[in-house]
Every structure is written in C-alpha cells, then in structure tokens.
C-alpha positions in Angstrom: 133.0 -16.1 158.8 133.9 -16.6 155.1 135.8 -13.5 154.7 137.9 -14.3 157.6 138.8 -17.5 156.3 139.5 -15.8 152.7 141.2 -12.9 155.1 143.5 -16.2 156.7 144.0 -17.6 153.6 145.8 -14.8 151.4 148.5 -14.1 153.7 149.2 -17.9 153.6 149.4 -17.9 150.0 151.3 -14.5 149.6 153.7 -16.3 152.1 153.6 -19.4 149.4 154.6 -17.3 146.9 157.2 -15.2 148.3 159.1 -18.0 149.8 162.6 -18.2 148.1 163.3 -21.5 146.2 167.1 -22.0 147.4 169.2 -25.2 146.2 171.8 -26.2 147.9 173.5 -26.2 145.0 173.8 -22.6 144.6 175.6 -22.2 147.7 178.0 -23.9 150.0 180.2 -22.7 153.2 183.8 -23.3 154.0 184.2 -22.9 157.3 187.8 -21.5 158.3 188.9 -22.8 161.5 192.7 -22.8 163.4 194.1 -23.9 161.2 192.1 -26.0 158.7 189.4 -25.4 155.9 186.3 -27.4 156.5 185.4 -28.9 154.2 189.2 -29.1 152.5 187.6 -30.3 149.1 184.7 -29.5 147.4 183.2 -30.3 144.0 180.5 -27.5 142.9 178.4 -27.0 139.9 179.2 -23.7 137.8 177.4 -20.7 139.0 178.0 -22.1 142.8 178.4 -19.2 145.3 181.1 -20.7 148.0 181.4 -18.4 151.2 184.1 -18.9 153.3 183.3 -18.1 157.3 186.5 -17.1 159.4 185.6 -19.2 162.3 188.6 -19.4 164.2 190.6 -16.5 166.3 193.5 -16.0 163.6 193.3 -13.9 161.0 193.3 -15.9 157.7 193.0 -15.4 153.8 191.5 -17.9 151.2 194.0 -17.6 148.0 194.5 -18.9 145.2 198.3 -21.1 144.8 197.9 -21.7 140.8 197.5 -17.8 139.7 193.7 -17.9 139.3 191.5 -15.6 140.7 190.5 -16.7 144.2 192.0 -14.2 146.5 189.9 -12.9 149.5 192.1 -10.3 151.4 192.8 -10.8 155.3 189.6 -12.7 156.8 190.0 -11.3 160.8 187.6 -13.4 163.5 184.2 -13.3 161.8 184.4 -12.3 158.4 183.5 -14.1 154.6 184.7 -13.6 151.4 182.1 -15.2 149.0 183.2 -16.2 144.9 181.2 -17.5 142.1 182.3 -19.9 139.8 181.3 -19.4 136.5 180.3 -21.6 133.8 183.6 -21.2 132.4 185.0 -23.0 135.2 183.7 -26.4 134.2 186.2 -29.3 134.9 188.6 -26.5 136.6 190.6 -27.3 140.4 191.1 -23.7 142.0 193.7 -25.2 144.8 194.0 -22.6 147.5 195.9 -22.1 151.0 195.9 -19.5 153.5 198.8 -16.9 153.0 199.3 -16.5 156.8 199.5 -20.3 157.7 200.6 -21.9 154.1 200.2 -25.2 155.4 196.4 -24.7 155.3 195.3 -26.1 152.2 192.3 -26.7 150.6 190.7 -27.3 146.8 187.4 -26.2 144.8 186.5 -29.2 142.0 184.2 -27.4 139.1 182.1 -29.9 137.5 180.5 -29.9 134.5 177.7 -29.9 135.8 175.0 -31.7 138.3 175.2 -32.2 142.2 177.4 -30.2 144.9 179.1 -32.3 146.8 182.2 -32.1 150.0 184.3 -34.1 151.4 186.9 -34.1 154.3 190.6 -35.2 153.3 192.2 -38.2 155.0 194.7 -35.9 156.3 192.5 -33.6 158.4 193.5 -33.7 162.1 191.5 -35.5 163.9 190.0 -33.0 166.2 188.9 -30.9 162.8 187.1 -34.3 161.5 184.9 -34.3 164.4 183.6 -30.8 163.8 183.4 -31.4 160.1 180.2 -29.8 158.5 179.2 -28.2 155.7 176.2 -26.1 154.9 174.3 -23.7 152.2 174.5 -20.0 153.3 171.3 -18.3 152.8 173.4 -14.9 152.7 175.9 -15.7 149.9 175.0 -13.6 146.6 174.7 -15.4 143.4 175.6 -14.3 140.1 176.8 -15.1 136.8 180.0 -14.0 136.8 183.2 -14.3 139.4 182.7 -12.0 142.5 184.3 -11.6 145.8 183.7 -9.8 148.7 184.9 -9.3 152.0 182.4 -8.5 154.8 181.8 -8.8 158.6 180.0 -11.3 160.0 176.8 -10.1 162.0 177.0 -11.1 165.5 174.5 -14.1 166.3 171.5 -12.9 168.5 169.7 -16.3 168.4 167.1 -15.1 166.5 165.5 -16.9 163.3 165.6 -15.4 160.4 162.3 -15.1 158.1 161.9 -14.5 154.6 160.0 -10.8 154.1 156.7 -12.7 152.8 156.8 -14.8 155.6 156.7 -12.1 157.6 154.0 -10.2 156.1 152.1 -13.2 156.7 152.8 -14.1 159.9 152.1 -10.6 160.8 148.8 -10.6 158.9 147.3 -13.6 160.6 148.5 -12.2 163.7 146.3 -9.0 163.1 143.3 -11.3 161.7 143.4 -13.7 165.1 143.4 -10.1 166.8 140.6 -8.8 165.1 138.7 -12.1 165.7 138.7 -12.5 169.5 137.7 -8.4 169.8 134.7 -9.2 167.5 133.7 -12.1 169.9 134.2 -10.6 172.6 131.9 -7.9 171.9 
C-alpha cells in the first residue's frame, strides 16, 4: 500500500514541477474587433509579449503611425501578430492604427518598469465597451528582443488545454487507479 501511495505521489509532484510559472505580466491580448482595438491603451512592462487576435470578419493590420517598428502584415478572420517590447522601450508610446480602417486607433504605454495594466478610452463606442476584456495569452512567445509574427488562429474545439507535465501526471494516476482496482479485484 506504501508504494502506491509513493507511486501516486511522484506524478503529482512531477506535475508540481513542470507547471509553467506565467505572469500576466509577460503577456497581454488585444483583441481586434470591427472596427475597434480592445483594449485601445495599454501600459506594459519591457519584455511584455502583446498578441493581437483578429476577432472580427474584416481583414485588419496592427501598424505603427510614428515610424517604429510595430507592423503586423494583413491580419484576415482569425489570425495574431505577437511583438515584444524590449527593455529599450522603457517610457516609449508605440501609437498604432489599422491601415485598412485608419480610424482604428489604439496605443502601447512602455513603462519603466512594474505592473501591466489596460484600459478602455472614453471614446470607445458603446457597444465595444460592453465586450471590453483583456487577457494573458498562454501562446504568445516571449523573448528579449522585438519579434513579430503572423499566424493562424487554431480553430476552438472546446477542449482544455494542459501543460505536458500535467498531462503525464494525470495520465500516470490514471494508470496507478487502473492498476489498483485489477489488484483488488483479484
């Protein structure tokens, strides 16, 4: 009975050990919707990943209007463009608007450091304030430089998704309860 429980316990702490330690302020998600940016301003600590999620049915972009470089290429139904901001960045705006619809317009405050925080602008239509929301992406890469990438969003199944370890040890315990009620049962 004691080398089950040891058998139950190591998965659990494999799983412990594994687990990623994200911080919301690594990451952060604009949502892109027609035709707003949601959250329209954000403040992020250097080495912030932002990923911006085309969530609407127009094609948009996510560029930069003061020359810096912030530049996704066209986002179509369902795609990201991710960027770090560097520690270089500190105390910098990056203002940016969509190319397609330039009356989207949106801005990225670098800190010098400490919390990531958003906010929604006074002039957001009133149906985008009521789906306002901002979250950490667990998929954006982080880095220490400036990167950007465009990619397709995967299509939702409704499942949840698990880190490997956690995995490993759910599967584990699984096997252990298995093994368990055959030995009782014989």
């Amino acid at each position: 009975m004691k080398r089950l429980l040891y058998l139950c316990i190591l998965p659990l702490a494999a799983m412990l050990i594994s687990a990623p330690a994200a911080s919301a302020q690594d990451e952060m998600t604009v949502s892109i919707q027609d035709f707003f940016f949601d959250p329209d301003q954000l403040t992020v600590a250097p080495g912030t990943t932002v990923t911006w999620v085309n969530e609407g049915e127009a094609p948009h972009t996510v560029t930069s209007t003061d020359g810096k470089e912030l530049d996704s290429a066209t986002l179509q139904p369902g795609d990201t463009y991710s960027f770090t901001f560097k520690e270089d960045d500190a105390g910098e705006t990056y203002a940016y608007q969509c190319t397609i619809h330039p009356e989207m317009t949106a801005s990225v405050d670098v800190s010098g450091g400490g919390g990531t925080t958003s906010s929604a602008s006074a002039s957001m239509s009133p149906s985008a304030s009521t789906s306002a929301r901002a979250s950490a992406s667990p998929s954006a890469s982080l880095s220490a430089s400036a990167s950007a990438s465009v990619s397709p969003k995967l299509p939702d199944t409704g499942g949840v998704a698990l880190p490997l370890g956690t995995a490993v040890a759910l599967v584990g315990l699984g096997i252990l309860a298995l093994i368990a009620v055959r030995r009782r049962a014989s």
